[in-house]
C-alpha positions as CSV (number, residue, x, y, z in Angstrom):
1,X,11.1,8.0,5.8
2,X,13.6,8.8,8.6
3,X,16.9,7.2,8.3
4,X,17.0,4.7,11.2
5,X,14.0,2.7,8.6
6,X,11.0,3.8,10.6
7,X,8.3,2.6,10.2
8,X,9.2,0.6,7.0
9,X,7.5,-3.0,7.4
10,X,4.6,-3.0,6.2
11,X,3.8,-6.8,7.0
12,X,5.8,-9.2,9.5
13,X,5.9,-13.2,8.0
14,X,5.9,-15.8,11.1
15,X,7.0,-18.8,11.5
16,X,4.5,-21.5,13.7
17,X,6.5,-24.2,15.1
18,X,8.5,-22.2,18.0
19,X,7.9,-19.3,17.2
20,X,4.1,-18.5,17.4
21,X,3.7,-21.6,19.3
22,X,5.9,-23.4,21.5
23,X,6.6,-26.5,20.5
24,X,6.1,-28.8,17.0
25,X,2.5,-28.8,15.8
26,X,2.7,-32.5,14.0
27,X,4.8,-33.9,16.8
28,X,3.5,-32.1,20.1
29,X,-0.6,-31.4,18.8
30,X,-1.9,-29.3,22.3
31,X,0.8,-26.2,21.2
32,X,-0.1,-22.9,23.1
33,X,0.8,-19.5,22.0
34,X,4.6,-18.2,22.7
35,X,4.7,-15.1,25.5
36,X,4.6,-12.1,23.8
37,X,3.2,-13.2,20.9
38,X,-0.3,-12.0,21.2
39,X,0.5,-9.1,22.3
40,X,2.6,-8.1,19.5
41,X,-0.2,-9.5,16.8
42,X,-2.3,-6.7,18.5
43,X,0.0,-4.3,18.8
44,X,1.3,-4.4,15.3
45,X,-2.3,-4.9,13.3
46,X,-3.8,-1.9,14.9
47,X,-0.7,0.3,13.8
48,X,-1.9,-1.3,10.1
49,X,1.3,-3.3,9.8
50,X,0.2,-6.8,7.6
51,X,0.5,-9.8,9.1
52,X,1.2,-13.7,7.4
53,X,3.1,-17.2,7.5
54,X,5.7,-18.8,6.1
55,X,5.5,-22.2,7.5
56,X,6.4,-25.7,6.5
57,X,3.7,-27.5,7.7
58,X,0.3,-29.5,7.1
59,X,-1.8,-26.1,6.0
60,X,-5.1,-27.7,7.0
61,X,-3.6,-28.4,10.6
62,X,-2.0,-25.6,11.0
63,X,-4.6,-23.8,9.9
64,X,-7.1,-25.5,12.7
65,X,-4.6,-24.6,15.5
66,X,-4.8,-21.2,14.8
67,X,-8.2,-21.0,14.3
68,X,-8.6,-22.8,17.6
69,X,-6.0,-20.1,19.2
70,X,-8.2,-17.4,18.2
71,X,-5.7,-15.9,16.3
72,X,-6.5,-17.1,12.4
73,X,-7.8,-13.7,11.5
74,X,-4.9,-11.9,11.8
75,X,-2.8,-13.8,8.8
76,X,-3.7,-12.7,5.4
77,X,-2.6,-14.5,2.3
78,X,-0.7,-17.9,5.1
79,X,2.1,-20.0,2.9
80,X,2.4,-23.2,4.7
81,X,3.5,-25.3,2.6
82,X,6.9,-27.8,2.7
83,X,9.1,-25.5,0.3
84,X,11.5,-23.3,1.2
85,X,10.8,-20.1,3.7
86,X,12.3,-17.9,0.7
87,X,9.6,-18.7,-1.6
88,X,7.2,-18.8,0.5
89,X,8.3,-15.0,1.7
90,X,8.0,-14.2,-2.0
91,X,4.8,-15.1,-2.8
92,X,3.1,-13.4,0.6
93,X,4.8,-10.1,-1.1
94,X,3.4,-10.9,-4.5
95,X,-0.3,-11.8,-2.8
96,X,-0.7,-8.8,-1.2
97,X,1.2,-6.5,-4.1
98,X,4.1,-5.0,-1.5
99,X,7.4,-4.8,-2.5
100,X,9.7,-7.4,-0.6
101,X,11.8,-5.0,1.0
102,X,8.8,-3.7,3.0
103,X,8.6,-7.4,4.3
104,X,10.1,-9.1,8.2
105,X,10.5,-12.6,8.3
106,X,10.7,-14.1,12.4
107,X,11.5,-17.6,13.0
108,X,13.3,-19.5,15.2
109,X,15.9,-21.4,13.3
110,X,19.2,-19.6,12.4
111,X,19.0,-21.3,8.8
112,X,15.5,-20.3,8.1
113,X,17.0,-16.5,9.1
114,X,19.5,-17.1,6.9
115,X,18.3,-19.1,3.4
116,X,15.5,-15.7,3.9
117,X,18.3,-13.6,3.7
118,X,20.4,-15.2,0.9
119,X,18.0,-14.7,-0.9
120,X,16.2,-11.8,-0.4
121,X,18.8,-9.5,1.1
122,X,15.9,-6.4,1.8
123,X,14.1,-8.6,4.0
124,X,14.5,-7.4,7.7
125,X,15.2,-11.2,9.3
126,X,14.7,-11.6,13.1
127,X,15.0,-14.4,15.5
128,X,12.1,-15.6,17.1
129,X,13.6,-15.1,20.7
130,X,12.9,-11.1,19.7
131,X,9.2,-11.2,19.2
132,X,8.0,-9.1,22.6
133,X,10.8,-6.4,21.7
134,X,9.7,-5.7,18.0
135,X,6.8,-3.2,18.8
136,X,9.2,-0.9,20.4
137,X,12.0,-1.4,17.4
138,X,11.1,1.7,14.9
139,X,11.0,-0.4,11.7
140,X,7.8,-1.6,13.2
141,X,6.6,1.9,14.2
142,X,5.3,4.1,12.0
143,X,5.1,7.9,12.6
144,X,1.1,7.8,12.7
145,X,-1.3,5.6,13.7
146,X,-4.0,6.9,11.4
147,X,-7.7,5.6,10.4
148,X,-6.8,4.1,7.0
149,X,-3.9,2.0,9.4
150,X,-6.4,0.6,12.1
151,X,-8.3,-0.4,9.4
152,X,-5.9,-1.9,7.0
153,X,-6.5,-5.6,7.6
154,X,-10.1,-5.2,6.8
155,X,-9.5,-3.7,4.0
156,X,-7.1,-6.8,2.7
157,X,-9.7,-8.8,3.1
158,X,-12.8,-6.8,1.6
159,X,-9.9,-7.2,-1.3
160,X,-9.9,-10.9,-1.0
161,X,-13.6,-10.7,-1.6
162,X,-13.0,-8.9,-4.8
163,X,-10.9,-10.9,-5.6
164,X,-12.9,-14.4,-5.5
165,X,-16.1,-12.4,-7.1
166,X,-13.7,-11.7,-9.8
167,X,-12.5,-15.0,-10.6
168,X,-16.5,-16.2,-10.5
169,X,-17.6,-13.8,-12.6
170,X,-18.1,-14.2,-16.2
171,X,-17.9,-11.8,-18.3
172,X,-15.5,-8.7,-19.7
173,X,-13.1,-7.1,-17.0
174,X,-15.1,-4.0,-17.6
175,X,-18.5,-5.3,-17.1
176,X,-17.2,-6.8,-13.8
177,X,-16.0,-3.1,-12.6
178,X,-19.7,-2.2,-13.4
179,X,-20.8,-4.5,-10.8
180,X,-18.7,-2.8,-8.0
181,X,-20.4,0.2,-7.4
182,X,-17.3,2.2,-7.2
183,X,-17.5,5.9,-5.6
184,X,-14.4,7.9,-6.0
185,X,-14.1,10.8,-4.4
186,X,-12.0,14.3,-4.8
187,X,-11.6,16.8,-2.4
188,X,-8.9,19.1,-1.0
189,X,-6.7,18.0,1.9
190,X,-8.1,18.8,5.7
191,X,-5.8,18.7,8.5
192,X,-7.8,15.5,9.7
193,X,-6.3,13.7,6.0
194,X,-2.6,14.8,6.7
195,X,-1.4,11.8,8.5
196,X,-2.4,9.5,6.0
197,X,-1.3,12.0,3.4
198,X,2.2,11.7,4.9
199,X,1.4,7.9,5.1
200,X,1.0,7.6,1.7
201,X,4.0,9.3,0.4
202,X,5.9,7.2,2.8
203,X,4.3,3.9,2.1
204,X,3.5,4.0,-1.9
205,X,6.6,3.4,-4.2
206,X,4.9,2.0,-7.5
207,X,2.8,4.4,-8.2
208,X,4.5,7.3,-6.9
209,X,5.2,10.1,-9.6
210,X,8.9,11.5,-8.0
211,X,9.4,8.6,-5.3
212,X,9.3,12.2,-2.9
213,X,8.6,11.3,1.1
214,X,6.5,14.5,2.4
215,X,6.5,15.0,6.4
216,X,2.8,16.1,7.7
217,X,4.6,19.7,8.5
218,X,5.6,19.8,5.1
219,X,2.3,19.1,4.1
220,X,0.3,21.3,6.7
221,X,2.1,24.1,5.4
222,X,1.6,23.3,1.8
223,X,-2.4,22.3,2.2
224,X,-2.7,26.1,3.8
225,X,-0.5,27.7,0.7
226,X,-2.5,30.2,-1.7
227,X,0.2,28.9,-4.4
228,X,-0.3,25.1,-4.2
229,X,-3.5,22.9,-4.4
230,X,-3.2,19.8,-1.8
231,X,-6.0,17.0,-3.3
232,X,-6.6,13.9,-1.9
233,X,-8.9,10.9,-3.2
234,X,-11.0,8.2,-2.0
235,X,-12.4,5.1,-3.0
236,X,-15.6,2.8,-1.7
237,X,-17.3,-0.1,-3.5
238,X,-20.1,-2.9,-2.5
239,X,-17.3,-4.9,-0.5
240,X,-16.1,-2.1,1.5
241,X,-13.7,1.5,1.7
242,X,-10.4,1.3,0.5
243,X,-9.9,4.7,2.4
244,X,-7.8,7.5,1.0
245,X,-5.4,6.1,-1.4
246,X,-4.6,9.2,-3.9
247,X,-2.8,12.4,-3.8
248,X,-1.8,14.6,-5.9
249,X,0.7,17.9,-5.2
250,X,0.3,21.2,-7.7
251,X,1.6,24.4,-7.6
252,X,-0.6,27.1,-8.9
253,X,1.3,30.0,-8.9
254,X,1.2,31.9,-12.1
255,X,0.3,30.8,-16.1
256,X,1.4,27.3,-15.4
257,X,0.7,24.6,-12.8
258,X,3.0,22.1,-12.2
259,X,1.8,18.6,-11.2
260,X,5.1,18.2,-8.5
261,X,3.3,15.0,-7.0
262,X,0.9,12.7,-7.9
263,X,0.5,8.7,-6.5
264,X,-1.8,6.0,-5.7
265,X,-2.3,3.5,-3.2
266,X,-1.2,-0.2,-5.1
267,X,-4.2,-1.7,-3.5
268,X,-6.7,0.4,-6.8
269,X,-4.2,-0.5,-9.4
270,X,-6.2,-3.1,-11.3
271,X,-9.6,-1.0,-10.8
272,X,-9.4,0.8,-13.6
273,X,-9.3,4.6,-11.7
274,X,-5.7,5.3,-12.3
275,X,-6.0,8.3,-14.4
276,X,-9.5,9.8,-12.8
277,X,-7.1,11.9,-10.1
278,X,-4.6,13.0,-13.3
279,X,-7.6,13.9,-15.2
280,X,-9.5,16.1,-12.5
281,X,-5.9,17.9,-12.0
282,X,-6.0,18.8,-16.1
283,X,-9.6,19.8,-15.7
284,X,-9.3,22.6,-13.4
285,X,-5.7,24.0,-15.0
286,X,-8.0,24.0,-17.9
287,X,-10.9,25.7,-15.9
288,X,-8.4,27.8,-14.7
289,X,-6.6,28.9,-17.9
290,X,-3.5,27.6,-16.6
291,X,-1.2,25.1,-18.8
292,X,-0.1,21.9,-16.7
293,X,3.0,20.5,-16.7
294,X,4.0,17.6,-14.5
295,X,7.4,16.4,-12.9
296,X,8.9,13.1,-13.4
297,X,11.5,11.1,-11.5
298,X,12.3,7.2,-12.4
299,X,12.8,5.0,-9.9
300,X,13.6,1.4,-10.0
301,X,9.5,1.1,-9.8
302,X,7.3,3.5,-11.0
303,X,7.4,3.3,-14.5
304,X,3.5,2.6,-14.5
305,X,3.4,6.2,-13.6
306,X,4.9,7.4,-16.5
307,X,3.1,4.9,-18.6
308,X,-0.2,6.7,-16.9
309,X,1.4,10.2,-18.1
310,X,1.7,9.3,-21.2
311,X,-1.8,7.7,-21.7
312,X,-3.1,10.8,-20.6
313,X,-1.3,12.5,-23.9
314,X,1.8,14.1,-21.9
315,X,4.6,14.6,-23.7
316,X,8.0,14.9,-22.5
317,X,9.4,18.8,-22.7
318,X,12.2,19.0,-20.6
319,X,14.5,18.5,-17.7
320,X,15.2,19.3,-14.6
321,X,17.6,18.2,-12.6
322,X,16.6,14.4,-11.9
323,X,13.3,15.1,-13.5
324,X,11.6,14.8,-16.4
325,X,9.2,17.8,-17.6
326,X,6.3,16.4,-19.0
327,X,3.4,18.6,-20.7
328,X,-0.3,18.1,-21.1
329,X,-2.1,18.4,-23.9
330,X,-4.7,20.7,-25.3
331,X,-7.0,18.1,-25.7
332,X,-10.4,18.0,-24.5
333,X,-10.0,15.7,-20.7
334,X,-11.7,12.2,-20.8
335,X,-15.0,11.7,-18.7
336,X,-14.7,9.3,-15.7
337,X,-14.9,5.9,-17.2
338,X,-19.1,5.0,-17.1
339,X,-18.5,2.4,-14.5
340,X,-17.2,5.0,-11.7
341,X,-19.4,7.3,-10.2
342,X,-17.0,10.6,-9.4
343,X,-17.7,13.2,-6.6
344,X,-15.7,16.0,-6.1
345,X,-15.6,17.9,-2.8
346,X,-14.9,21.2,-1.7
């Protein structure tokens, strides 16, 4: 990520009342859409940057009037509720598992800006009066526009589906992964997957091994290296693709690899295929006769990683620098769990 913050909200929280609409819903009815606003709902969905509401308001009316607008299906996870904007800023971050600072808030009421701000300082706050102006700011502007982006909206809501067959189904957690059809794929890097590669290092910070950015020269040059192994991963199930949402970064030069990256989109944290990208990279050192070593860096939010790491039998070896050495073990590498069907690519 470049220092000006480009490209660094991943979803925009709007205010209704003067803000998407002109006007007050419960007091005017007939509202029509602000200029500029449609334009920037485009604009900013098709460069994959989220979109939801933090509205106090009747939900069931509000949610008619935007429905009636034609412009419903662009909110996922809508908080209109009568509590404060704060909380309701919170809990669209905690629906759709980003951290807050990735998170705008528009409205058009200087105290609304500001009780968001209180009290969550890394939210990017902007008046309403701004809203045709915040597709050229570069917060809003990501480097790429790739695939995975375009399509990022559907893909929130194939999770939503999930999601409610989840909560209907009963039975074990693992006997509802069964049910999912999941194919996860393996395969080195092609210059068409470099964007989103890039993408990814920018965008994931839970489950990113180092918290390392790569740009897509970086990358190019290291997908065409003799010495390193570029992988990327995907994932599709019965409800849809969550397009490439893995990586993982190893040098291969000499006796021992070393794992220098390795993260996961947040949207397959709770499907149960954390470790199948880990486990393919111990495979082939194995295959290869090479021992694996992997590098470490905490951050204030990847812990999980390290928890994967050490699931996986790591053990910590070393230092260097900011990172820890961890080393794999000599045990034989797990199968793909039964529910997961695994193809690997060239």
């Amino acid at each position: 990520m470049t220092g000006d913050g480009r490209g660094r909200v991943k979803c925009l929280v709007w205010d209704l009342d003067h803000t998407v609409w002109d006007g007050v819903l419960l007091e005017d009815g007939d509202v029509s859409l602000r200029p500029g606003v449609l334009e920037t709902l485009r604009a900013l969905d098709e460069r994959g940057i989220l979109l939801s509401v933090a509205s106090r308001n009747d939900h069931d009316t509000a949610m008619r009037r935007l429905t009636e607008l034609g412009i419903a299906e662009y909110f996922l996870a809508p908080q209109i509720t009568w509590g404060p904007k704060s909380v309701s800023v919170e809990a669209v971050a905690k629906s759709l598992n980003i951290g807050i600072d990735a998170l705008a808030f528009i409205d058009d009421q200087p105290f609304e800006l500001e009780e968001v701000a209180f009290a969550h300082p890394q939210v990017l706050c902007v008046h309403a009066d701004t809203v045709a102006e915040l597709p050229g700011r570069p917060e809003f502007t990501p480097r790429f526009r790739t695939e995975d982006a375009a399509r990022r909206r559907e893909m929130y809501r194939s999770s939503e589906a999930r999601v409610r067959a989840e909560e209907s189904f009963e039975g074990a957690g693992e006997e509802f992964l069964s049910t999912l059809g999941m194919v996860f794929t393996i395969d080195r890097a092609q210059v068409s997957d470099l964007q989103r590669a890039e993408e990814l290092t920018v965008r994931t910070n839970q489950l990113n091994s180092t918290g390392a950015t790569y740009s897509y020269e970086e990358l190019e040059a290291l997908s065409a290296s003799d010495d390193h192994l570029l992988l990327m991963a995907g994932l599709d199930d019965r409800f849809g693709s969550y397009g490439r949402i893995g990586l993982a970064l190893v040098e291969t030069a000499g006796p021992e690899w070393r794992l220098k990256l390795l993260l996961m989109s947040c949207r397959v944290m709770n499907r149960g295929v954390g470790t199948v990208l880990l486990h393919h990279v111990m495979r082939l050192a194995r295959e290869n006769g090479a021992r694996l070593t992997a590098a470490f860096v905490p951050t204030d939010r990847n812990r999980v990683m390290y928890v994967t790491y050490r699931f996986a039998g790591f053990e910590e070896t070393g230092r260097t620098g900011d990172a820890l050495v961890l080393t794999a073990p000599d045990a034989e590498v797990p199968q793909p769990p039964p529910y997961l069907d695994l193809r690997i690519g060239g």
